[in-house]
C-alpha positions, -999 to +999 in steps of 0.1 A: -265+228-777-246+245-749-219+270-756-185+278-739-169+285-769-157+323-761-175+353-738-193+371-770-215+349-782-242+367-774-260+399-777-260+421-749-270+420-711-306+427-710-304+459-689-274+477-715-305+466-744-336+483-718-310+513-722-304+512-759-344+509-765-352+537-739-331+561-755-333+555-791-355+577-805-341+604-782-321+633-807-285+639-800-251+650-817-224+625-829-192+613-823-194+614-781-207+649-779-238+638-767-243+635-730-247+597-720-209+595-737-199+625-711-218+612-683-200+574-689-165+593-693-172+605-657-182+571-642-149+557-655-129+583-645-147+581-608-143+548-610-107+547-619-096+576-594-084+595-623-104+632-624-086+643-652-082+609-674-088+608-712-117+589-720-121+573-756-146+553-766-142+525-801-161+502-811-138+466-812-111+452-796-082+448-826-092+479-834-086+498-803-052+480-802-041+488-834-053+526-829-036+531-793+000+515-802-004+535-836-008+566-813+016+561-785+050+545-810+073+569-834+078+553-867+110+539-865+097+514-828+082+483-821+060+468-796+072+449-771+048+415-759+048+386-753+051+357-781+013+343-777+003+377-769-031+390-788-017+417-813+011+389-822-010+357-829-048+367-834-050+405-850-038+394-885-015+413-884-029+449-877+001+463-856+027+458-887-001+470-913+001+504-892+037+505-897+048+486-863+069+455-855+057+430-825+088+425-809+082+394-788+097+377-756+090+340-746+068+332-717+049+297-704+021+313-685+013+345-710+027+366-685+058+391-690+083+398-665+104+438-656+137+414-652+126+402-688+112+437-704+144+454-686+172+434-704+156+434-735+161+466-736+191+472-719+205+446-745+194+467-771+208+497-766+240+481-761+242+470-796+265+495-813+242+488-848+208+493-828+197+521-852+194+495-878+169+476-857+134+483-847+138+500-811+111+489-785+088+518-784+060+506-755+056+475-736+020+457-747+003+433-716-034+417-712-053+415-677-058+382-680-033+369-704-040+346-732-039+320-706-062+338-682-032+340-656-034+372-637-005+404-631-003+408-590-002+440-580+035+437-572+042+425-611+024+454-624+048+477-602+079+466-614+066+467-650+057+502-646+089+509-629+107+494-657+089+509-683+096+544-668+131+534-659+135+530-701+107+560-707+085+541-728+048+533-716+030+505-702-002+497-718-024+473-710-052+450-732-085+450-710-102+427-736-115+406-705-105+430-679-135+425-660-128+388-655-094+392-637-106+419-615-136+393-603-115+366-595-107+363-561-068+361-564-067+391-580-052+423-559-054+448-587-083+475-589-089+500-616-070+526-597-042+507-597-042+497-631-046+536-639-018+547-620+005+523-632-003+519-666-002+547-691-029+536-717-051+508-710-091+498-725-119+485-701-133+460-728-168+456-734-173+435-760-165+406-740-182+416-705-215+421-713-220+454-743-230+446-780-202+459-788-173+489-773-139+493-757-128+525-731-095+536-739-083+556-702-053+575-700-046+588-669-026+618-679-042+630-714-007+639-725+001+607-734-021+605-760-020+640-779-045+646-812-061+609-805-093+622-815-083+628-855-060+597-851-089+575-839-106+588-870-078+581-893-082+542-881-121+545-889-125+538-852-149+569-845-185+560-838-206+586-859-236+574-836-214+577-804-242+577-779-247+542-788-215+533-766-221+562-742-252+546-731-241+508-730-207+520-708-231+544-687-251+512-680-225+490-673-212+514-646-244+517-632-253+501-602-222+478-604-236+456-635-198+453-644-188+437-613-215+417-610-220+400-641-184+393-645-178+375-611-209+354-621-190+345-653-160+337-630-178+316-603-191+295-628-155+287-647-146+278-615-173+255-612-165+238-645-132+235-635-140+215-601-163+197-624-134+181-648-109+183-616-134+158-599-141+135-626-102+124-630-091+152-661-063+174-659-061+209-657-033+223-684-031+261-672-043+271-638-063+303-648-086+320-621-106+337-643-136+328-669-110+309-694-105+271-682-081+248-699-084+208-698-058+179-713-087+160-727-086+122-742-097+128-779-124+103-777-140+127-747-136+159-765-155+142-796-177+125-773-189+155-762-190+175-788-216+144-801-231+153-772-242+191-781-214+209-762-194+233-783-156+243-770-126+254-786-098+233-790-068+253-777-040+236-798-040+215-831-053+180-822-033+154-806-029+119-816-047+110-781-052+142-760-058+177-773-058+210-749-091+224-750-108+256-738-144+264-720-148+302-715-180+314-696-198+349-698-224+371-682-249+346-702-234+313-689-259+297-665-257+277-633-279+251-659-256+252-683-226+238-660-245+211-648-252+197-680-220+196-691-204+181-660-231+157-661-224+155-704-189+148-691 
C-alpha cells in the first residue's frame, strides 16, 4: 500500500525522535518550565521577528482552536469563517460546546475576503435588533485553506486592516502552515503573518512532530491569563518538554523548511502526473493538498490497486472529487508508483 491519504500518518521525522530519545531520561520540571520549551519559545520568536511574542505550546490542533477563540471572544460573540472552514465542518462542534457560534460566509476557493468580512459586519451593526444576535467577535482563517489555496500578502493586509477597522482580531489556523509558506507562490513569511495577525499556531502535528501546535501572539496582551485558560481546556502538557524539544528540533537547522517544501515538490509532482495522463484538476492548490475529478472506475481501480486517498465529496454517479495529500514521509518512490498505478 501507498498512502496519500492526509500529512499525519506517520510518526515523527527521525531527527525530532533522535531528540526525544537523547533527552528522555534527562530530569526536568513540568508544564514548559523546563529549558528546551524556553529555548524553542525563542527560536519562534527569532524566527517570527517578534522579541516580545507569547509563546504557548498544546498538544492538537482542534484543541488549540477551541482554546484560542475561547480566549480571545466575550460570551455574547461569534466567530467569523468561512462556511467549509475547519472549526465549522470537522471540529464536531468544539467552538459552540465552549459557548461560541461559527458565524459563516460563503466562499468557492476556502478563502475569505476584507470586502466580504467588512460588510458583514458593517451590516450587523446596522440592524437596530443586533443585540439579539450573536455579534462577530474575531475573524477565523487557515494558511492553506481547506482547499490548499493560499492568502497573498496583499489579502492578509486588508484582512488585518479590516479586522482593526472593526477592533476585533485576526487569527489565523497554521494547521499546515508550513506547506503554504514552501510553495513557491506564496509571498507571506512568518513575520508577516505575526505582524498582521493577532493570534495564529505554527502546527506541528501535520509537518513533521508526533504531536504539538505553537500558539504566537505578537503582543501578549491579546491573550491575558491564557496560561490557567489553556489549563481549563486540559490543553496543558504536564510533561511540557516533550513539545519543547520536538519545536526546538524543528527550528533547528531549518528541518521545518525543508521537509515541508519536500512534501510540496512532490504534490506538485503528482499533480503533473494526473495533469499529463488526461484527468482534471478540480482546485488549483499549490501546496501539499491536490484535488482530481476522477472517473469512479479509476478511483476504485486504484484503490484495487493498493493506493489509499480520500474521497473529497460523497461519491458521484460517474466521477467523485478526490484528494492526495503528501508529507515529510512521502517519497520520490512513492509518486512514481502511483503515476505509474494511474
Amino acid at each position: 500500500m501507498i498512502y496519500f491519504d492526509s500529512d499525519y500518518m506517520e510518526g515523527a521525522h527521525p531527527e525530532v525522535l533522535r531528540r526525544l530519545v537523547e533527552t528522555n531520561l534527562e530530569h526536568t520540571v513540568g508544564y514548559g518550565c523546563d529549558p528546551y520549551t524556553q529555548q524553542a519559545k525563542e527560536v519562534i520568536r527569532t524566527a517570527c521577528s517578534a522579541p516580545n511574542a507569547l509563546v504557548q505550546f498544546l498538544e492538537g490542533g482542534t484543541q488549540t482552536n477551541a482554546t484560542v477563540i475561547d480566549a480571545l471572544l466575550r460570551r455574547h460573540e461569534g466567530v467569523l469563517a468561512a462556511e467549509k472552514a475547519h472549526i465549522n465542518v470537522h471540529e464536531s462542534g468544539a467552538i459552540e460546546h465552549s459557548g461560541h457560534k461559527v458565524l459563516t460566509l460563503p466562499t468557492k476557493d476556502g478563502k475569505l475576503t476584507a470586502e466580504q468580512v467588512d460588510s458583514y459586519i458593517t451590516d450587523f451593526y446596522r440592524d437596530e435588533t443586533y443585540e439579539h444576535m450573536v455579534a462577530p467577535g474575531m475573524l477565523y482563517i487557515t494558511m492553506p485553506t481547506e482547499y490548499g489555496t493560499l492568502y497573498s500578502l496583499s489579502e492578509l493586509e486588508q484582512l488585518s486592516e479590516v479586522c482593526h477597522k472593526h477592533h476585533i482580531p485576526l487569527y489565523m489556523d497554521g494547521a499546515r502552515l508550513g506547506y503554504a509558506l514552501a510553495s513557491e507562490e506564496c509571498d507571506v513569511m512568518l513575520p508577516d503573518i505575526a505582524r498582521l495577525c493577532d493570534v495564529f499556531y505554527i502546527g506541528g502535528t501535520k509537518c513533521g512532530l508526533l504531536f504539538g501546535e505553537a500558539v504566537v501572539a505578537a503582543n501578549p496582551e491579546t491573550l491575558p491569563y491564557f496560561f490557567p485558560l489553556v489549563k481549563q481546556h486540559g490543553a496543558l502538557c504536564a510533561k511540557g518538554r516533550i513539545l519543547g524539544v520536538q519545536f526546538l528540533t524543528l527550528f533547528t537547522d531549518k528541518l521545518y523548511e525543508r521537509i515541508c517544501a519536500h512534501a510540496v515538490t512532490l504534490a506538485q509532482r503528482i499533480r503533473e502526473g494526473f495533469v499529463k495522463k488526461g484527468y482534471r484538476v478540480a482546485i488549483d492548490s499549490p501546496t501539499n493538498q491536490q484535488f482530481f475529478v476522477l472517473p469512479n472506475e479509476v478511483v476504485d481501480n486504484l484503490r484495487k490497486k493498493g493506493v489509499s486517498f480520500e474521497d473529497w465529496c460523497i461519491r458521484g454517479e460517474k466521477e467523485t472529487t478526490v484528494r492526495f495529500v503528501t508529507s515529510w514521509a512521502t517519497t520520490e518512490e512513492d509518486v512514481e508508483e502511483l503515476v505509474e498505478k494511474l
